[in-house]
C-alpha positions as CSV (number, residue, x, y, z in Angstrom):
1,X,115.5,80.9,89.0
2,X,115.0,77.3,90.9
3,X,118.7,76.6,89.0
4,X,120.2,79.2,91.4
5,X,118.7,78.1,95.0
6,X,117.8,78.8,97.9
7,X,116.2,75.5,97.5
8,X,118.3,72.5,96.6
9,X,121.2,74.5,98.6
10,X,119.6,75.1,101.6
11,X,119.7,71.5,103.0
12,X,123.0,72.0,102.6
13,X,123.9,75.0,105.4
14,X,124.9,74.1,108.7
15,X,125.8,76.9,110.0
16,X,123.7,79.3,112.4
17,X,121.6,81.3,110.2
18,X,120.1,84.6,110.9
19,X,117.3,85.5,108.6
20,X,116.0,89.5,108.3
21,X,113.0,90.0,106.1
22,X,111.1,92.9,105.2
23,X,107.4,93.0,105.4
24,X,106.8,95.1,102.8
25,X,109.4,93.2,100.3
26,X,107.8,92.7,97.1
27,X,111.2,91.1,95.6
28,X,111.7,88.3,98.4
29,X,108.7,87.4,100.1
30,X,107.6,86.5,103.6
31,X,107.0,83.2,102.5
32,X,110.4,82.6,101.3
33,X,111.8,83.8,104.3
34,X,109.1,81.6,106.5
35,X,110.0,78.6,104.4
36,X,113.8,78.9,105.0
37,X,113.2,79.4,108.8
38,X,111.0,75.8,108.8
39,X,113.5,74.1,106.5
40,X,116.6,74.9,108.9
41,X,114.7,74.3,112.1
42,X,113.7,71.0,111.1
43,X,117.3,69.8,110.5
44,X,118.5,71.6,114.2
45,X,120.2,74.2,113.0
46,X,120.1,77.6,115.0
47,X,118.0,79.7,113.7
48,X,116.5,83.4,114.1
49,X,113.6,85.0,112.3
50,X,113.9,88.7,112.2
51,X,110.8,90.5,110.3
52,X,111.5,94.1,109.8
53,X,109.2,97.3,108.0
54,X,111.5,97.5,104.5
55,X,113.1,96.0,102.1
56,X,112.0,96.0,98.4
57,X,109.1,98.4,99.0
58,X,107.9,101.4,101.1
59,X,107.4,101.0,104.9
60,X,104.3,103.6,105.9
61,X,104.2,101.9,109.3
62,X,107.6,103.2,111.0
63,X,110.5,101.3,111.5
64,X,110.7,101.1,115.6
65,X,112.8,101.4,118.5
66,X,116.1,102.8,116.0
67,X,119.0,100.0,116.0
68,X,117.0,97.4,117.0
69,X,117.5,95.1,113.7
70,X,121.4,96.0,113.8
71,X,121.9,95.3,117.4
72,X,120.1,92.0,116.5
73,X,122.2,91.4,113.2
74,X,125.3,92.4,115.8
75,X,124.5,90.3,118.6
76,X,123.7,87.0,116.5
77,X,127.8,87.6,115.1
78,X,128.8,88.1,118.4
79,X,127.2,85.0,119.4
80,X,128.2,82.5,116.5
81,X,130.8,84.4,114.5
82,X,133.1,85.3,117.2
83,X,131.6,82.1,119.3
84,X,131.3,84.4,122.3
85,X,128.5,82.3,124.2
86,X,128.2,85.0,126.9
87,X,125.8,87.0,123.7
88,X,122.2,86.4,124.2
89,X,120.2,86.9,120.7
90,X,117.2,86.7,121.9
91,X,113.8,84.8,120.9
92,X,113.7,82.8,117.7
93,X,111.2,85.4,116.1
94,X,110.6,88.8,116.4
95,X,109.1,91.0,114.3
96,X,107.9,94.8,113.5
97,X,104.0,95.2,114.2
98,X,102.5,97.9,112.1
99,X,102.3,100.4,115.3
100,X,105.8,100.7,115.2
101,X,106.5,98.2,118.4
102,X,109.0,95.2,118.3
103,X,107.2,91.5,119.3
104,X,108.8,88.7,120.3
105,X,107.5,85.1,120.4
106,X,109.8,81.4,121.4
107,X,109.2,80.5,117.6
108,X,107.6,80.7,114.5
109,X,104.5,79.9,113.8
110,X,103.2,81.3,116.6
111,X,100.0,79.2,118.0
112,X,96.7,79.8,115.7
113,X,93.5,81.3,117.7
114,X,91.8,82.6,114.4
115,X,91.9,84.3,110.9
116,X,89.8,87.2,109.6
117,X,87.7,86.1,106.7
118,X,86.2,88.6,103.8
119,X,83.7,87.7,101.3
120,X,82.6,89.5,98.5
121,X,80.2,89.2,95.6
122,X,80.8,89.7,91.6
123,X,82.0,92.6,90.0
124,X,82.7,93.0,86.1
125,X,86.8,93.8,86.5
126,X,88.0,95.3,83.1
127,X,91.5,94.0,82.9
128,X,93.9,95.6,80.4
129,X,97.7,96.9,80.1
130,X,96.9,100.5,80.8
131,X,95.7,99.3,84.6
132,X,99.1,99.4,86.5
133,X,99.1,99.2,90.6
134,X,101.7,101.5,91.7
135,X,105.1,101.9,90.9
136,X,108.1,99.0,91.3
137,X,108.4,99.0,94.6
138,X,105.0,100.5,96.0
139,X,101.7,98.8,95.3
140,X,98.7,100.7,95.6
141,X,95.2,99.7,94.3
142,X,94.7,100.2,91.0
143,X,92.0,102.2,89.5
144,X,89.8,99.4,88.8
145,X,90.5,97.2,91.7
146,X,88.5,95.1,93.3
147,X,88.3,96.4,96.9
148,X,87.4,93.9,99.9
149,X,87.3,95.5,103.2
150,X,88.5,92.7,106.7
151,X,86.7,93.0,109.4
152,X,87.6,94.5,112.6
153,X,89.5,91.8,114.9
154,X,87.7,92.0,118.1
155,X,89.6,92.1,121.5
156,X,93.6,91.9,121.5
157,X,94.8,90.6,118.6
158,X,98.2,90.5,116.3
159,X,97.3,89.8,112.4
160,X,100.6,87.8,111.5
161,X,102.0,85.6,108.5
162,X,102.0,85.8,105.3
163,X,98.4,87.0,103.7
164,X,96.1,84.6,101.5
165,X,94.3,85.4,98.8
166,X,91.7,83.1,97.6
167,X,90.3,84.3,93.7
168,X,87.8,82.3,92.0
169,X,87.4,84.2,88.2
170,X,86.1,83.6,85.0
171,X,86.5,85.7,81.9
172,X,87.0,85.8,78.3
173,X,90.3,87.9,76.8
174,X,91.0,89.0,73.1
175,X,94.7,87.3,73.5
176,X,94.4,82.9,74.3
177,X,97.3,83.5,77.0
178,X,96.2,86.1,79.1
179,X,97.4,86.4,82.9
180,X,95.7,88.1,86.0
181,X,98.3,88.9,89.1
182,X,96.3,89.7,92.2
183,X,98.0,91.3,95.1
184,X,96.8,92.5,98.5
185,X,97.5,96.1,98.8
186,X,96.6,97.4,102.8
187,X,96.2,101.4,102.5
């Protein structure tokens, strides 16, 4: 895949780019969209981040204000297709929060006050073929998952970036090339 870009290509657009990812995208990620965004803005070219409820997977949360993402998709074409500079596309980065409302900030990353942080102990996780999460494009927890519950942010507070998972494991597997895929699932 690394033979057909983004990477060694994208150093070499110019162009205003408007970028439109979906949250829920299990295909192209957030963090391919998020590493895009910082790779163009370093190099000054103009640049919008656009994070919508879709893509490849099932949005649960709503999908806001309707036409919002194609007025913005509209309004960036305006702007630097048709080069008409009377077009205002608004901030750098907006994006869909999961009560259904469009945010806005100047840029991306927005400033870091914090992370939610969830330890768990051991659990004995049987892993084996016939232990699927979900369909293609809809994870859900599988029936032996490992569940880890967040804690509650306190006071106001928008949960935003791509999620981390830290997994330390040890096991022992009939077949010498086993692999374990961990995902974060939010019901």
């Amino acid at each position: 895949f690394a033979a057909h870009g983004p990477d060694f290509l994208l150093s070499k657009v110019k162009i205003p780019a408007l970028i439109t990812q979906g949250t829920v995208d299990t295909l192209f990620t957030l963090k391919e969209a998020i590493r895009n965004y910082a790779s163009l803005r370093s190099r000054g070219v103009p640049t919008k981040m656009v994070w919508f409820c879709g893509g490849h997977g099932v949005c649960l949360t709503g999908s806001g204000e309707a036409g919002h993402l194609e007025r913005s998709v509209l309004n960036w074409l305006a702007r630097y297709l048709k080069r008409d500079t009377s077009v205002q596309t608004g901030p750098r980065f907006e994006w869909l929060a999961d009560d259904a409302q469009w945010r806005s900030a100047a840029d991306y990353p927005l400033t870091r006050r914090g992370s939610l942080t969830a330890i768990t102990g051991q659990k004995t996780l049987p892993i084996a073929p016939t232990s699927p999460s979900g369909g293609l494009i809809a994870a859900t927890p599988a029936a032996n998952s490992v569940e880890v519950a967040l804690p509650v942010a306190t006071g106001n507070a928008h949960l935003l970036g791509e999620p981390t998972l830290k997994l330390a494991y040890s096991g022992t597997a009939v077949a010498p090339k086993t692999h374990v895929y961990a995902q974060i699932v939010d019901g």
